[in-house]
C-alpha positions as CSV (number, residue, x, y, z in Angstrom):
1,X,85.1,59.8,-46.6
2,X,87.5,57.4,-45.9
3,X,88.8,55.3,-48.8
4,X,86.6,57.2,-51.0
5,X,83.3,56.0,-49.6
6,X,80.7,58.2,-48.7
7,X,77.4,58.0,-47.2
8,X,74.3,59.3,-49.2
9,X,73.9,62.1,-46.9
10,X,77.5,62.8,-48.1
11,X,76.7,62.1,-51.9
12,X,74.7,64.2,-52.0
13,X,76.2,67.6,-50.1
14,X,78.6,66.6,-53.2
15,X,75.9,66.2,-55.8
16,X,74.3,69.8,-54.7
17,X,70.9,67.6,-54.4
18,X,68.4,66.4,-51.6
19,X,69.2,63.1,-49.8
20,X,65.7,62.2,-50.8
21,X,66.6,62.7,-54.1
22,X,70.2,60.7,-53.4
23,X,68.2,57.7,-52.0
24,X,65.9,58.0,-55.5
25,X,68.9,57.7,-58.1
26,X,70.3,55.0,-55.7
27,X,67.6,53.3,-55.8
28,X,67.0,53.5,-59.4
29,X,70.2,52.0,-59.8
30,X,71.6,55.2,-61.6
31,X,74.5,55.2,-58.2
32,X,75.6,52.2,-57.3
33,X,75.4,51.2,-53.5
34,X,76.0,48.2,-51.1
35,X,74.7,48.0,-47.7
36,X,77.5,48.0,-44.5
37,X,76.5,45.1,-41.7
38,X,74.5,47.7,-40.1
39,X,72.1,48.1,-42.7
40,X,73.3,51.7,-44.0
41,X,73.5,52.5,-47.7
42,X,77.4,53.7,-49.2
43,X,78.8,54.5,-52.4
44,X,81.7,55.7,-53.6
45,X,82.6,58.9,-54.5
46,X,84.1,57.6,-58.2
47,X,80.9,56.9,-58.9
48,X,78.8,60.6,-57.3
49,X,81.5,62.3,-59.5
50,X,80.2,60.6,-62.3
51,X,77.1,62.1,-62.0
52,X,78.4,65.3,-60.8
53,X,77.4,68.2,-63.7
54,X,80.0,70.8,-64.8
55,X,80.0,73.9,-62.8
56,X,79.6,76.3,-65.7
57,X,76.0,74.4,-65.5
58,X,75.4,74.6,-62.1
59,X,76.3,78.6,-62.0
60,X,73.8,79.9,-64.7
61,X,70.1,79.7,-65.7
62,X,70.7,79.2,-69.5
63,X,66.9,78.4,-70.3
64,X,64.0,79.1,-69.8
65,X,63.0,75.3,-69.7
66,X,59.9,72.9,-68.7
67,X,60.6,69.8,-67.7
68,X,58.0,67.0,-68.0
69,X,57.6,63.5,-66.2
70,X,54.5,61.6,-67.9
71,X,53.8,58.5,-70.0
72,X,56.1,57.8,-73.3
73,X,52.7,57.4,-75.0
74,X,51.9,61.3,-73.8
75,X,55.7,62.2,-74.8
76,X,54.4,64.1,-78.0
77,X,50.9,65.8,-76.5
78,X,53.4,67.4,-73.5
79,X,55.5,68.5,-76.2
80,X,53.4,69.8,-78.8
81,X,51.7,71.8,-75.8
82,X,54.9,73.0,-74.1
83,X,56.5,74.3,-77.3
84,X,53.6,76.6,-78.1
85,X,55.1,78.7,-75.7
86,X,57.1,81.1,-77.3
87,X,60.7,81.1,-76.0
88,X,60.4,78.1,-73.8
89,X,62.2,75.0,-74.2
90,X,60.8,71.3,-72.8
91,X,62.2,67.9,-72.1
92,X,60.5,64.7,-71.4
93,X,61.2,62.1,-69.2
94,X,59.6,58.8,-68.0
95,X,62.3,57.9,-65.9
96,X,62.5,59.8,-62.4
97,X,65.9,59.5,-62.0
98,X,66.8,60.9,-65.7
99,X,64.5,63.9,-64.8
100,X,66.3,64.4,-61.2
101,X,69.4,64.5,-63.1
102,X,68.4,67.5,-65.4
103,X,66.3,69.2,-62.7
104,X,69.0,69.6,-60.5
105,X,71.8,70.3,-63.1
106,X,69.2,73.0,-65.4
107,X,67.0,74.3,-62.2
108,X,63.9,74.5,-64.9
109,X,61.3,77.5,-64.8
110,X,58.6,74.8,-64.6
111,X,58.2,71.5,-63.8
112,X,55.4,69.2,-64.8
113,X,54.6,66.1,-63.0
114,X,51.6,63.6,-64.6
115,X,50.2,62.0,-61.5
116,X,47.0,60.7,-63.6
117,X,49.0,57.7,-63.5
118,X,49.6,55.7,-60.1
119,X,53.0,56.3,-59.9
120,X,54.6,55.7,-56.3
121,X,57.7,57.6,-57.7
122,X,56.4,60.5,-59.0
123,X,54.5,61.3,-55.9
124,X,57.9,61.0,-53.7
125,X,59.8,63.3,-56.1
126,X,56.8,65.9,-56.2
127,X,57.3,65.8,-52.3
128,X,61.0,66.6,-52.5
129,X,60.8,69.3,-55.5
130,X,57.8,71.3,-53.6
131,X,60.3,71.8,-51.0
132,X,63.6,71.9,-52.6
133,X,65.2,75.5,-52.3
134,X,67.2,75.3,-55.2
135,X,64.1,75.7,-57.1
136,X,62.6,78.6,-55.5
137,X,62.1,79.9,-58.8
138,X,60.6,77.2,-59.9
139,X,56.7,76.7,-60.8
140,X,56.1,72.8,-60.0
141,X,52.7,71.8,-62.1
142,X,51.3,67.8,-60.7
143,X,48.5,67.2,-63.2
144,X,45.9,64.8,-60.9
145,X,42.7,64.5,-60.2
146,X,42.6,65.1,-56.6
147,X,41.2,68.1,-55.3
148,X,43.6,71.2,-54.6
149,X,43.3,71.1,-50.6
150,X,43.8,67.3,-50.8
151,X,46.6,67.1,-52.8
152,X,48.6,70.1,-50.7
153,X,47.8,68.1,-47.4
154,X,49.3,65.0,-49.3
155,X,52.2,66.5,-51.2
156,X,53.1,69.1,-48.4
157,X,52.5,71.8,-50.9
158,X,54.1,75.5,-51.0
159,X,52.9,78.4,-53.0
160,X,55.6,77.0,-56.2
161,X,53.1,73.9,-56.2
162,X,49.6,74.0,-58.4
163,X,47.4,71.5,-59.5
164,X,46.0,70.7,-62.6
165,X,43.3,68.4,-63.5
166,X,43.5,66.1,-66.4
167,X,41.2,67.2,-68.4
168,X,42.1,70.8,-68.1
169,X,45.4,70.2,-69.1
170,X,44.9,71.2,-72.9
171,X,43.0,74.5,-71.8
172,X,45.5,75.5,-69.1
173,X,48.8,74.4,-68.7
174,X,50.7,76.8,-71.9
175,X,48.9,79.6,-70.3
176,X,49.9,78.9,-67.0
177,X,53.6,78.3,-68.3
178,X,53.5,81.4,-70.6
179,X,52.4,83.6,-67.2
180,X,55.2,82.2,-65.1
181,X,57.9,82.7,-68.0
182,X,56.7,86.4,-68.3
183,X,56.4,86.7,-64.4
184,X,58.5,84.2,-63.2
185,X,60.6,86.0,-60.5
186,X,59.6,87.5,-56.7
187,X,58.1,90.9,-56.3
188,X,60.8,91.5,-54.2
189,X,63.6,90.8,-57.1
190,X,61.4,92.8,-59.4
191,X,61.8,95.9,-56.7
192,X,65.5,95.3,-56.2
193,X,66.6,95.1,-59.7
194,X,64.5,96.8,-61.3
195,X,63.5,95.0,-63.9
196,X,59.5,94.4,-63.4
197,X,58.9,95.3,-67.5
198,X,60.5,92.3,-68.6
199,X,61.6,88.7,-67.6
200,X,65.0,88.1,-65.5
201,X,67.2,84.7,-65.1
202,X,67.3,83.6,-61.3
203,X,71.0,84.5,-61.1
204,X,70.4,88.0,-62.7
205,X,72.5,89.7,-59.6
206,X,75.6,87.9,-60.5
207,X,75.0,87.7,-63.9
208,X,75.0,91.6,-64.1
209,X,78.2,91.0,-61.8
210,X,79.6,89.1,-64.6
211,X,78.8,91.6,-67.3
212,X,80.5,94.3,-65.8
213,X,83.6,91.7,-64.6
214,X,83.7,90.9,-68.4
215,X,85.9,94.4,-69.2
216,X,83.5,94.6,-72.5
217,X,80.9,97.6,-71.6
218,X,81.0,100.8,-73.2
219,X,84.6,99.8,-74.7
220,X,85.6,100.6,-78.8
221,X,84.4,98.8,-81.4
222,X,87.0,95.6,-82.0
223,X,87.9,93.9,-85.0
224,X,87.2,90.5,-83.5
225,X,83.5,90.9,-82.8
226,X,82.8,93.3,-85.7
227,X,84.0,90.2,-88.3
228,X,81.2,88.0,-86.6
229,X,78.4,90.2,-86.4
230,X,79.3,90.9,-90.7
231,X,79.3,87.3,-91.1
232,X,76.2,87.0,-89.4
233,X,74.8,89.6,-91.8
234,X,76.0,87.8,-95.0
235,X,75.4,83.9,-94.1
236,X,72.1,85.2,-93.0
237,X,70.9,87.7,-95.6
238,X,69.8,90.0,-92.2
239,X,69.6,93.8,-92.4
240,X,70.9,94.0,-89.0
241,X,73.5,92.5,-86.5
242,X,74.3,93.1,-82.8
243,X,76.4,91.7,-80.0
244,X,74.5,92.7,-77.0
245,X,75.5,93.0,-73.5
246,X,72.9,93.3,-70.8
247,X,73.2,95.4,-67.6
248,X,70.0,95.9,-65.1
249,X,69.0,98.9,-67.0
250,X,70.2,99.0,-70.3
251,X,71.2,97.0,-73.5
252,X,74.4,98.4,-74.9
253,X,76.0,96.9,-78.4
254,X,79.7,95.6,-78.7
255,X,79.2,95.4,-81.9
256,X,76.4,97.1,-84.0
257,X,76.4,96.9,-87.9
258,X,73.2,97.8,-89.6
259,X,72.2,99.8,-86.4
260,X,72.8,103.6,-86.1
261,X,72.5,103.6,-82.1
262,X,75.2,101.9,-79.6
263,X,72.2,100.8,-77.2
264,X,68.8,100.7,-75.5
265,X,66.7,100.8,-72.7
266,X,66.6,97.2,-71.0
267,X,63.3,97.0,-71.3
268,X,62.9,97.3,-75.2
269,X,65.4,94.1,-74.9
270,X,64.3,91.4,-77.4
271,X,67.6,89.8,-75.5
272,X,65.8,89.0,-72.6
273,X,64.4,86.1,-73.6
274,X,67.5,84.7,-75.3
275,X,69.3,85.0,-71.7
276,X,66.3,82.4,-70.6
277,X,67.5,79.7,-73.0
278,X,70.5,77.2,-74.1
279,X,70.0,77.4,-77.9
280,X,68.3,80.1,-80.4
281,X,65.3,82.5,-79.3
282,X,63.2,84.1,-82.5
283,X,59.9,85.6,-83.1
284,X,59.2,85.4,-87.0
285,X,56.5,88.1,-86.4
286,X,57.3,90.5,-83.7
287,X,54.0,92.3,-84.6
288,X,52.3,89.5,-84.2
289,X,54.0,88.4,-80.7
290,X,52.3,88.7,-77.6
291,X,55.3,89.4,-75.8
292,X,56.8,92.1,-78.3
293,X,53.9,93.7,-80.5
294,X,54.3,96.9,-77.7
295,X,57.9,97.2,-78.2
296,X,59.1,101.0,-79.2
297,X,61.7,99.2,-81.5
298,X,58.5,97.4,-83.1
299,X,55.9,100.0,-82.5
300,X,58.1,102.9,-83.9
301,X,61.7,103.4,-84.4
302,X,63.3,100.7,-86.9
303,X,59.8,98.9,-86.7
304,X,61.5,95.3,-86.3
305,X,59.6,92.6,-87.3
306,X,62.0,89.6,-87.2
307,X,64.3,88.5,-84.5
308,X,66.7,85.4,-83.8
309,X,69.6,85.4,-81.1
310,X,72.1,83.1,-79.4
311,X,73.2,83.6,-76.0
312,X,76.5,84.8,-75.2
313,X,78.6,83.3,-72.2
314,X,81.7,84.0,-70.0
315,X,84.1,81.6,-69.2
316,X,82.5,80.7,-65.9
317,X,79.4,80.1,-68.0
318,X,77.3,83.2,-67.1
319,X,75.2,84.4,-69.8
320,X,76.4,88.1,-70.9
321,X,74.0,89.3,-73.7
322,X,74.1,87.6,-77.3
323,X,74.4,87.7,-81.0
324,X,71.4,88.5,-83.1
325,X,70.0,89.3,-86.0
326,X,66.9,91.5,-87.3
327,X,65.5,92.2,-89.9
328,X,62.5,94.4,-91.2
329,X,59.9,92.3,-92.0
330,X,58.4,88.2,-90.7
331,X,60.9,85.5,-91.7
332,X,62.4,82.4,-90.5
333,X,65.7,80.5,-90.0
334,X,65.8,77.2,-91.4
335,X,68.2,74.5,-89.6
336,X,71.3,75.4,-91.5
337,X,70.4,79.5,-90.5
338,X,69.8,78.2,-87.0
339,X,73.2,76.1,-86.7
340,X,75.5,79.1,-88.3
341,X,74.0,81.5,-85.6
342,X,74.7,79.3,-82.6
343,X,78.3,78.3,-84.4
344,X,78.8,82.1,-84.7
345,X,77.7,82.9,-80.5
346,X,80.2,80.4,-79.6
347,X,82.9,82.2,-81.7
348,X,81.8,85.3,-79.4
349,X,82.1,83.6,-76.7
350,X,85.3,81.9,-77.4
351,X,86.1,85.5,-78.2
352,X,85.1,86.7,-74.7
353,X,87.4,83.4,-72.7
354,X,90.6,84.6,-74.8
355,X,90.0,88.1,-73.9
356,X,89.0,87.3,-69.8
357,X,92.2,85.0,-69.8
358,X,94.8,87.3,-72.0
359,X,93.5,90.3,-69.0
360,X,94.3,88.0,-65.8
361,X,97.8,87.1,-67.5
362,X,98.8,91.0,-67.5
363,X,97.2,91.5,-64.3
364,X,99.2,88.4,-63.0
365,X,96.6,86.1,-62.3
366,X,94.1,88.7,-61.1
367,X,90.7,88.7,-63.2
């Protein structure tokens, strides 16, 4: 790395990414490069850092997100398909190396490729993200219409990598994205944790780390989060209000106005999906919701029919529960309803940061 040049095997060990995928955003143009006498690619690191996420990004799953690469004339049909799946998220891309960016910075739950157009490209990056490990979790969807054995001899395929034919797209790519949000993780992480009832983020072993690292379970109730979770109840007209902190077998409330009982089972966890995502999670008709209409806390109990939450972070950016709201029959946040709950999570978590950095100072530096 002398002088601060580094070659794109070195770019990217710095960028966390494949040096396939290095050679694609160089390429592209996205990381400038010049060529040595010799005929070997360089850059300098100025410009990889430049590119380089934050590492509260890199550390967490924050969503449960599908990533598309297709046509800007097929930009809204991906869309308007994608977002029929309750509690996932989508972006669209035409550009490869805009798409790299966020695939290696968000590590999606799915990732769509549209090979129905002859895109040199695309097929290169479906290569490098069938075999990527950092996306072990990650369903990788190429919608061509080559045959299935054809297209895993061309594409090197793994068991993350399916196939899709054009014309089936309508028919079976939601349901395909819907089963891998709701099953999404290995049998074998289901066994360890525990947690087969319900969806999990990748990191879920050091997220559960971080919950219990966060000083907050099973402490008194505190000022600080009981004035957001009342302010939550009165911008919001909502019945009910929780701060919710996640554990592998249990979700216990910081703060629980509205709500006679300090926590529940894990599984009954409308939570669960909100730890999947960056912004707001709801289901206007629990009842109705193929994920929740079996839920003890819809079935019986309060009999919840309406649910909206933020996610809650840590300072290192691990996602530790959230703040939401219920209520007792369907409704629906509009845009102002939606902003003032996400304004009022980051409070919490701003809460949280002050409270993780006021303990290291009396513990002299020591988390």
């Amino acid at each position: 790395m002398k002088n601060g040049i580094l070659t794109t095997a070195q770019a990217a060990d710095l960028l966390g990414v494949s040096v396939r995928t290095a050679q694609l955003w160089i390429e592209a143009g996205a990381l400038p490069s010049w060529k040595t006498p010799g005929g070997h690619r360089r850059v300098r690191r100025a410009d990889v850092e430049t590119l380089l996420p934050s590492t509260n990004l890199r550390k967490t799953f924050k969503t449960a997100l599908t990533v598309v690469i297709t046509d800007r004339d097929r930009f809204a049909f991906y869309r308007e398909l994608v977002q029929s799946v309750e509690g996932c998220a989508v972006e669209i891309y035409d550009s490869i190396v805009a798409a790299a960016k966020t695939i290696s910075v968000r590590l999606p739950l799915v990732i769509v490729v549209d090979m129905s157009t002859s895109a040199r490209d695309r097929a290169e990056l479906l290569r490098e993200l069938a075999t990527d490990p950092q996306l072990g979790h990650t369903l990788v969807i190429a919608v061509t219409g080559s045959t299935s054995s054809a297209s895993h001899a061309r594409f090197g395929g793994t068991s993350r990598l399916e196939f899709i034919k054009p014309d089936a797209v309508l028919q079976r790519l939601a349901l395909r994205i819907r089963t891998h949000l709701t099953h999404g993780f290995s049998e074998q992480q289901a066994v360890d944790n525990q947690l087969s009832a319900f969806p999990v983020p990748p990191n879920e072993k050091t997220r559960a780390e971080a919950v219990v690292a966060s000083g907050l379970l099973d402490t008194a109730p505190e000022a600080a989060f009981d004035r957001v979770t009342w302010l939550a109840t009165q911008f919001l007209s909502m019945p009910v209000s929780l701060i919710t902190l996640l554990t592998p077998t249990r979700q216990w409330f910081k703060s629980h106005p509205g709500l006679d009982v300090s926590e529940t089972p894990r599984e009954w966890a409308f939570c669960n999906y909100t730890l999947l995502q960056d912004g707001v999670f709801y289901s206007n008709d629990l009842a109705k919701s193929e994920f929740f209409e079996n839920n003890p806390a819809v079935t019986g109990g309060p009999q919840f029919r309406f649910y909206a939450g933020a996610p809650i972070y840590d300072r290192d950016g691990y996602a530790l529960g959230s703040l939401c709201v219920l209520d007792y029959r369907p409704r629906r946040l509009d845009e102002t309803a939606t902003k003032t709950l996400t304004t009022l999570a980051a409070i919490v978590t701003d809460t949280i940061a002050l409270k993780s950095s006021t303990r290291q100072i009396a513990h002299g530096g020591g988390r």
